[in-house]
C-alpha positions in Angstrom: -8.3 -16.8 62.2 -11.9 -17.3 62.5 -11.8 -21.0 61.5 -9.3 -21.3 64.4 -10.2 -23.3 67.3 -10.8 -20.9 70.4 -10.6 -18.0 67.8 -14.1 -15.9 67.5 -15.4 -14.8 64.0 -14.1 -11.7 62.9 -17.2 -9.7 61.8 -16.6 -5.7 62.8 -14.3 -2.9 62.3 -12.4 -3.6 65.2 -11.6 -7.1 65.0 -8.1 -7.1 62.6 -6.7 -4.1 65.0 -7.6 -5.9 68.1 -6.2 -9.1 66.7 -3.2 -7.9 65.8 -2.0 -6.1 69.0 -3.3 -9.3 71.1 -1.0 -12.0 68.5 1.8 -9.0 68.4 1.5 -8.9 72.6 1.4 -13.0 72.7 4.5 -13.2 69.9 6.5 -10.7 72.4 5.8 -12.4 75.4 6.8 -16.0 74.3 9.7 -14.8 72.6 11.2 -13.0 75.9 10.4 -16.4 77.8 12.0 -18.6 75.5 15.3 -16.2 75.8 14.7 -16.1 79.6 14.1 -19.1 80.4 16.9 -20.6 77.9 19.6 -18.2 79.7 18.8 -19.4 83.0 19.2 -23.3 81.3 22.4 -22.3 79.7 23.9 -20.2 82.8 22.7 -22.8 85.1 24.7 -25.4 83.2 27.9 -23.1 81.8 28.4 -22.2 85.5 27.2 -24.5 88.3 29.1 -25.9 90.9 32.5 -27.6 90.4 34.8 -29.7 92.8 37.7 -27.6 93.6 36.4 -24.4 91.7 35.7 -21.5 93.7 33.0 -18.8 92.8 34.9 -15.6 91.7 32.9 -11.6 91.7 31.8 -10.9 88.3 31.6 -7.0 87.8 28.2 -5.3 86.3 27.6 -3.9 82.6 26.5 -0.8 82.0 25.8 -2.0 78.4 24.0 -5.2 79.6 21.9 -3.1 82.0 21.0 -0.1 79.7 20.2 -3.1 77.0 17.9 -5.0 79.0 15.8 -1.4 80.3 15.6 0.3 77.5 14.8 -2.7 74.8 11.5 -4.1 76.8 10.8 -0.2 77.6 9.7 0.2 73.3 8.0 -2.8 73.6 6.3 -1.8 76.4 5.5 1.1 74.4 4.2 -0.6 71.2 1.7 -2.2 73.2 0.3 0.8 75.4 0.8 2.9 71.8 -1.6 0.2 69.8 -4.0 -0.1 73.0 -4.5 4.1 73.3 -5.5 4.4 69.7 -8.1 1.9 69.6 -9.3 2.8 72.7 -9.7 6.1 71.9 -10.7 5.4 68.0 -13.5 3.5 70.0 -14.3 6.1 72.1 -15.0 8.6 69.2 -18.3 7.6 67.1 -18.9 9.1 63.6 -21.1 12.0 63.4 -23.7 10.0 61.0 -23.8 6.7 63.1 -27.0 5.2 63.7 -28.1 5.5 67.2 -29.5 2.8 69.3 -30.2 3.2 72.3 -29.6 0.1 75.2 -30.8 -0.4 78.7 -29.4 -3.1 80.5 -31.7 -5.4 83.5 -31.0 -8.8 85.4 -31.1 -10.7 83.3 -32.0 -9.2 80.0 -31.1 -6.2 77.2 -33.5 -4.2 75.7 -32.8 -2.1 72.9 -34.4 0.9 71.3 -34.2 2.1 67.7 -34.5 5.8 66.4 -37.2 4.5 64.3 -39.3 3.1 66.9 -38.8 -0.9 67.3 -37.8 -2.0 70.2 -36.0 -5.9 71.2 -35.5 -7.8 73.5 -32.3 -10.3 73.4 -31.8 -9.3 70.3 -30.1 -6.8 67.8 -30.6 -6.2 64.3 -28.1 -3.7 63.1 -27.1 -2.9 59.3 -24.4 -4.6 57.3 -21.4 -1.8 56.6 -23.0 1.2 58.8 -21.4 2.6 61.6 -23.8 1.8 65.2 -23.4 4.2 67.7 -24.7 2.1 71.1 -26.1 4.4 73.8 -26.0 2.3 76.8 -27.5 2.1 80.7 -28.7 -0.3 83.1 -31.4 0.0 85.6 -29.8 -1.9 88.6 -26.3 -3.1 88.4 -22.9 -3.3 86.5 -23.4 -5.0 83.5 -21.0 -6.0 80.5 -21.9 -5.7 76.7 -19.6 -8.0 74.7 -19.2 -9.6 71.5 -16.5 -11.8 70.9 -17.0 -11.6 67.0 -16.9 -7.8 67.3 -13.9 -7.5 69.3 -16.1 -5.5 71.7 -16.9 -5.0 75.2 -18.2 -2.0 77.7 -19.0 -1.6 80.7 -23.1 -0.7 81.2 -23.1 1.1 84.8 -26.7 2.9 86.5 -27.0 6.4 86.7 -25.3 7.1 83.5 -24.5 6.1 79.6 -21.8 4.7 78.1 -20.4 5.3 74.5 -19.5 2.3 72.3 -19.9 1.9 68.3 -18.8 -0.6 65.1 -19.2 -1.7 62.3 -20.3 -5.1 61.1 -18.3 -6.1 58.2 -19.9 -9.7 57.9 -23.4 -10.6 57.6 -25.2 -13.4 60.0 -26.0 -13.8 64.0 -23.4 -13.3 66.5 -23.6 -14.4 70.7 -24.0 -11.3 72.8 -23.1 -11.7 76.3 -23.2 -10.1 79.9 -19.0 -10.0 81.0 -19.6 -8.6 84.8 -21.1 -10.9 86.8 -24.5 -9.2 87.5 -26.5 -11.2 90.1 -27.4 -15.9 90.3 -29.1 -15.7 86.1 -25.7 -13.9 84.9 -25.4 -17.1 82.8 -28.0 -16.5 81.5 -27.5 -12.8 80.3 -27.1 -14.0 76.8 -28.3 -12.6 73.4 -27.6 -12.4 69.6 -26.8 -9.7 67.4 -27.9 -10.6 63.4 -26.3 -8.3 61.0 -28.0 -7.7 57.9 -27.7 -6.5 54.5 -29.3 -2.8 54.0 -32.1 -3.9 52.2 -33.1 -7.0 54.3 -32.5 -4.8 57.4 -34.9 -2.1 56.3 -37.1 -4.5 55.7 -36.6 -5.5 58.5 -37.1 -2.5 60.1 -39.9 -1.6 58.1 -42.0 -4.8 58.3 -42.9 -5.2 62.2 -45.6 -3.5 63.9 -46.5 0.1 63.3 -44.1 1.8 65.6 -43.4 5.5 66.9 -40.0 7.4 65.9 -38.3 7.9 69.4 -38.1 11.5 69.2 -41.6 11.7 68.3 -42.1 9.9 71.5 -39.7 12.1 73.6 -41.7 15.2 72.0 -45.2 13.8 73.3 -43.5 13.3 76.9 -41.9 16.9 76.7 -45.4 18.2 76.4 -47.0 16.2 79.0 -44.0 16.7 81.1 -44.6 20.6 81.3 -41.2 21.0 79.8 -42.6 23.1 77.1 -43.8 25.8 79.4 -40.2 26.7 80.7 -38.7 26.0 78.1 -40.0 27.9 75.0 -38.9 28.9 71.8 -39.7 32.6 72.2 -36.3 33.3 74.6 -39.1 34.3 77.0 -39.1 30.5 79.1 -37.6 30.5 82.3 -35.4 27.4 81.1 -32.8 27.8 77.6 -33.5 27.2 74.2 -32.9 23.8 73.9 -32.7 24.0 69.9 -29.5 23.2 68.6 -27.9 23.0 72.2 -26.4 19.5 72.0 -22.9 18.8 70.7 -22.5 22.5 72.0 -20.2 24.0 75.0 -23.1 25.9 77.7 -21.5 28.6 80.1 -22.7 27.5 83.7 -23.5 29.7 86.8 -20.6 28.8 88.3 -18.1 29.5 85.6 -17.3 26.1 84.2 -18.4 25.1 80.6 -19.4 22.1 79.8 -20.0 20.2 76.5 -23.8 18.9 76.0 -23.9 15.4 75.2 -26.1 12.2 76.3 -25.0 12.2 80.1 -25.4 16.3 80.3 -28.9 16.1 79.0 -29.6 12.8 81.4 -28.3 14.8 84.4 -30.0 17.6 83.4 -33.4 16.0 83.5 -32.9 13.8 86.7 -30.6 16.2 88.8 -31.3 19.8 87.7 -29.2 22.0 90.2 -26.0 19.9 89.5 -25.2 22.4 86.2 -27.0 25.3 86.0 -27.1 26.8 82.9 -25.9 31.3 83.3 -28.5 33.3 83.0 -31.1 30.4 84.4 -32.2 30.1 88.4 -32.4 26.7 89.8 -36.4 25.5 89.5 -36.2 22.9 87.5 -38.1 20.2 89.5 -36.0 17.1 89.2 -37.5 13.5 87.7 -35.5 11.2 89.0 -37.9 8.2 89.9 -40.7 10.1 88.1 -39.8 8.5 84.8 -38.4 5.4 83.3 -35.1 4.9 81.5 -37.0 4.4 78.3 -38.8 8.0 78.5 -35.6 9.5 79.5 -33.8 8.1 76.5 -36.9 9.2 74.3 -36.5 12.7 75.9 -32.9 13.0 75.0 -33.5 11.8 71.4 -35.9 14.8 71.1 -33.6 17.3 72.5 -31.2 16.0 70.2 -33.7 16.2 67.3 -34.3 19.8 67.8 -32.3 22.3 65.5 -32.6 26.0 65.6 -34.4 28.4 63.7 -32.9 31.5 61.6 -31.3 34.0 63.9 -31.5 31.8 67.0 -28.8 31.0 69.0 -28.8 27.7 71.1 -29.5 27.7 75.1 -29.8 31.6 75.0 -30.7 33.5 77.7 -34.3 35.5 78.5 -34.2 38.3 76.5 -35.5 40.2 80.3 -34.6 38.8 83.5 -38.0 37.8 85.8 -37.8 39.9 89.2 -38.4 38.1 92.2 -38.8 34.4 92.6 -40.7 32.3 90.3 -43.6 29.7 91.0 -42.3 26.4 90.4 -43.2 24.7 87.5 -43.1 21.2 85.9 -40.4 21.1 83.0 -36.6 21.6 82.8 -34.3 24.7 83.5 -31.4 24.0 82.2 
């Protein structure tokens, strides 16, 4: 379908499912207007108006009626039934996807790989390996699509959004910005260049000497102050934050809640939203204090960090402080 006119390149994952539910959803839909629209030709014909012939009741079908509800109702069916499980196949990434983190800004992406290098415009992403996109924008709705990849999410402020694939064909496909984000929306545009393993760790490999993003979220943690609350003694007036994500945390308020990439952004930029039990509210918040890239480097740390022997993830102190403590810089959650 690729060399179709109008047809993208198929070049991920997702493109032969997407495909096939949109020509299955097109089939259905002009074979239910050709029977339509013939029946009305033929009825209009078989029964219009004769001189001298007078129009006579015609009693209702149950059979015609139960027929024409309940045969579009499995169609209707098929198509939300194919939609639901790639959306939610979509939704779910691998455990062992590569993560790269995106921040979207009129009029321009920038991405962030665990390894360090950082784009512009551009993506390089490995041939065959599941990409796990961790995405946000700094001012309004944005859209991330590719065509070829059968993919597109919304990128919304205050919070990320989940989207992964896999390229299964090598070479440079458009990216493009699907919400209309502001008078250069046009211009929004990037590519995405897919490349074997070996060229793309060369790739990787072969720019300028560049800092792991953990290893830059550890340096902020320590200039931050985060290290002072929370420490890995079970002494910190913050958790343990070793282990904790991909984890269920008990909250003051009852609730649990499962840690992933927004939990840990809201916990840095609104701490009294979800306290952690056991924990008092004095995390000082750093919303506007930091910049999307630092926060993304913090939450790769936090995400780096696994726990030691005989340590259990976000525990409490092992002895509650009396009276109120001095506020300090770092997180509490």
């Amino acid at each position: 379908m690729g060399n179709t006119p109008f047809w993208p390149e198929s070049a991920s994952n997702w493109a032969q499912g997407v495909d096939a539910l949109y020509i299955f959803l097109v089939l259905v839909s002009v074979v239910m207007c050709v029977l339509i629209f013939g029946a009305v030709a033929f009825l209009s014909v078989k029964f219009r108006r004769k001189p001298g012939v007078q129009p006579t009741a015609i009693e209702g079908s149950h059979f015609l009626e139960i027929t024409w509800s309940v045969l579009p109702m499995f169609f209707f069916f098929a198509f939300f039934l194919g939609g639901a499980l790639i959306f939610f196949h979509e939704r779910t990434p691998p455990q062992d996807a590569s993560e790269i983190y995106v921040v979207a800004k009129q009029w321009m992406w920038k991405m962030e790989h665990p390894e360090g290098p950082r784009e512009i415009n551009t993506l390089h992403v490995p041939l065959g390996k599941d990409v796990k996109l961790i995405m946000t924008s700094m001012d309004v709705i944005h859209s991330f699509y590719v065509p070829a990849f059968r993919i597109k999410q919304d990128v919304l402020p205050g919070r990320y959004t989940i989207m992964w694939f896999r390229a299964t064909q090598p070479g440079t496909y458009h990216l493009f910005c699907a919400e209309y984000c502001g008078t250069q929306h046009s211009g929004m545009i990037g590519s995405i260049i897919v490349q074997p393993e070996a060229e793309y760790q060369t790739w990787l490999n072969g720019g300028s000497s560049s800092v792991p993003l953990a290893q830059t979220g550890e340096k902020a943690f320590a200039e931050l102050g985060c290290a002072s609350c929370h420490r890995s003694d079970t002494q910190g007036r913050g958790p343990l934050l070793a282990g904790i994500y991909g984890r269920p945390v008990a909250l003051e308020d009852g609730r649990s809640v499962m840690v992933d990439e927004n939990y840990l952004r809201e916990s840095i930029l609104d701490p009294g939203a979800k306290v952690v039990a056991g924990f008092r509210p004095v995390m000082p918040t750093f919303q506007g204090i930091i910049s999307e890239e630092q926060l993304a480097a913090l939450v790769a740390y936090v995400k780096s960090l696994t726990p030691s022997s005989g340590q259990a993830a976000g525990a409490a102190p092992a002895k509650a402080e009396k009276g109120p403590p001095q506020m300090k810089s770092g997180r509490s959650r």
